[in-house]
N, C-alpha and C positions, 0 to 999 in steps of 0.2 A: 389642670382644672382648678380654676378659683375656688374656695372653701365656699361661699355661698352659693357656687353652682352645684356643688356636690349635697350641699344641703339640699336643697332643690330637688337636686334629680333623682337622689334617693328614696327608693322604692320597697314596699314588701311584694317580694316575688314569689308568687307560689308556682309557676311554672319552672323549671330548667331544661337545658339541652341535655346531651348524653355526654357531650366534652367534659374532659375531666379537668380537674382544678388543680395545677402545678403545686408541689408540699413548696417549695420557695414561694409560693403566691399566699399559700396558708400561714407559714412565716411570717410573713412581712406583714399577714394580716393582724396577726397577734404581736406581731412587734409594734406595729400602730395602737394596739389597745395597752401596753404596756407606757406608753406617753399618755398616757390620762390621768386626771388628778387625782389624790388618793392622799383621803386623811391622815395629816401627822407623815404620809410619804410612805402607812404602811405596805402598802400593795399588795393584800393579802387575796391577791386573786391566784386563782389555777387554770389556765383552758386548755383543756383537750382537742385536739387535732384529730375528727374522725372522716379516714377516706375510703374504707372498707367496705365496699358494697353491702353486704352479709348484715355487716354489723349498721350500717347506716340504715339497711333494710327494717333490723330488728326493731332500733332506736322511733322507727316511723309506726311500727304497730301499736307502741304506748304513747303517744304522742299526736293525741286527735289534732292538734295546731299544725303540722306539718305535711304536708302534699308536694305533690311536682316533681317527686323522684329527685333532690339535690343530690348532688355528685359528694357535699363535703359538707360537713358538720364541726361548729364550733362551741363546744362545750363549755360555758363559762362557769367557774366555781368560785366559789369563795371559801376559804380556808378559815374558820371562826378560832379555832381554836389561837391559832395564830394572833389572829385580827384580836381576839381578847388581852391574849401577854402582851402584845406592842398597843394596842388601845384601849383597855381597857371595856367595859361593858357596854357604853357608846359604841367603839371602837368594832366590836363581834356584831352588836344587835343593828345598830343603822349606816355607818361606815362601810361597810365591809359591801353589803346589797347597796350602796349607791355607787361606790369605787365599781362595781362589778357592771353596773348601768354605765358609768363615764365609757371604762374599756370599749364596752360593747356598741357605745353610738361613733366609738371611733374606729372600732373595726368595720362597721358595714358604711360607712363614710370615705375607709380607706378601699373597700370593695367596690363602691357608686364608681371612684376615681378610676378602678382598675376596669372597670364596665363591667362587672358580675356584679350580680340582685342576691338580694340577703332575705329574710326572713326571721324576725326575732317570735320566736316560739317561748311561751310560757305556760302552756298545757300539756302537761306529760305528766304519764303517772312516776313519781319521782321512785318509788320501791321499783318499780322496775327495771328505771333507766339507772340506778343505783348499782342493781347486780349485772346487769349489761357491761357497764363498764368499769366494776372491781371498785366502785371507790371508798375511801375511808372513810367512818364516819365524821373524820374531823371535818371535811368537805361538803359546801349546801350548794347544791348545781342551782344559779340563780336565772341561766338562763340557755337555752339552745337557738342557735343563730346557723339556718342553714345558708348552705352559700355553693354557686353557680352560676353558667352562663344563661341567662334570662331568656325564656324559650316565646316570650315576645315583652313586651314592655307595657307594662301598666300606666295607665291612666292615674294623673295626682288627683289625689282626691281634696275634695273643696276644704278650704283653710279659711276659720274667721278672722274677720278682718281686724285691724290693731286698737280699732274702737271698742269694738266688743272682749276684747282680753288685756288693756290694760290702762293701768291705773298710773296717775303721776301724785309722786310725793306722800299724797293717802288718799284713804278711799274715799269718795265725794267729793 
């Protein structure tokens, strides 16, 4: 698939199948967000690989954003602690949650390509999805990206056109 087809066809899916999502498909998905750009090269991201029914269930009761019963959950963290000793205060407070964005628009872009719909989720109660999945404080879950096979395919929704969103050179 061409990159600007996959831009394109990429969707937020709230519905999935009951097919399950191969842990190599889950791999390759996070090894795709690991080629994303990242301040200074620190890459202070973490993602979590959740295929557990039980626990994917749990994750969905604190987590009004997410629907459709997905099969697989990708946890995206950012490691501050980290992101602070290799960047510094920039580095922890704005790097760290943009680096965590780059991964994640290339995770569900590598998903578009593999034909499974994603959902980027940023509504969940974060104290609970905290003890759900043991994590350390040093770790800010920046975003939960579910992912499965698309139980039908959404409609793209309207996009303004290049008049109304940009500018050449400066504004006016």
């Amino acid at each position: 698939m061409e990159t600007l087809q996959a831009i394109q066809q990429r969707r937020s899916v709230r519905a999935f199948t009951d097919e399950p999502v191969e842990i190599s498909v889950l791999e390759e998905l996070v090894e795709a967000g690991t080629w994303a750009p990242s301040g200074s090269n620190v890459q202070a991201w973490k993602f979590g690989i959740v295929t557990d029914p039980q626990l994917v269930r749990k994750i969905d009761l604190f987590s009004p954003g997410m629907s459709g019963n997905p099969p697989a959950l990708i946890i995206v963290c950012s490691d501050r602690a980290y992101a602070q000793k290799k960047g510094g205060a920039k580095g922890a407070d704005e790097f760290a949650t943009l680096d965590c964005a780059y991964a994640s628009q290339n995770i569900m872009l590598a998903a578009a390509d593999r034909g499974l719909g994603t959902c980027a989720i940023k509504s969940y109660n974060d104290a609970a999805l905290r003890r759900i999945l043991n994590l350390p404080d040093n770790l800010v879950i920046e975003l939960v990206i579910a992912i499965g096979h698309p139980a039908n395919e959404p409609k793209a929704p309207a996009r303004k056109s290049l008049a109304e969103i940009a500018f050449y050179n400066t504004w006016n």
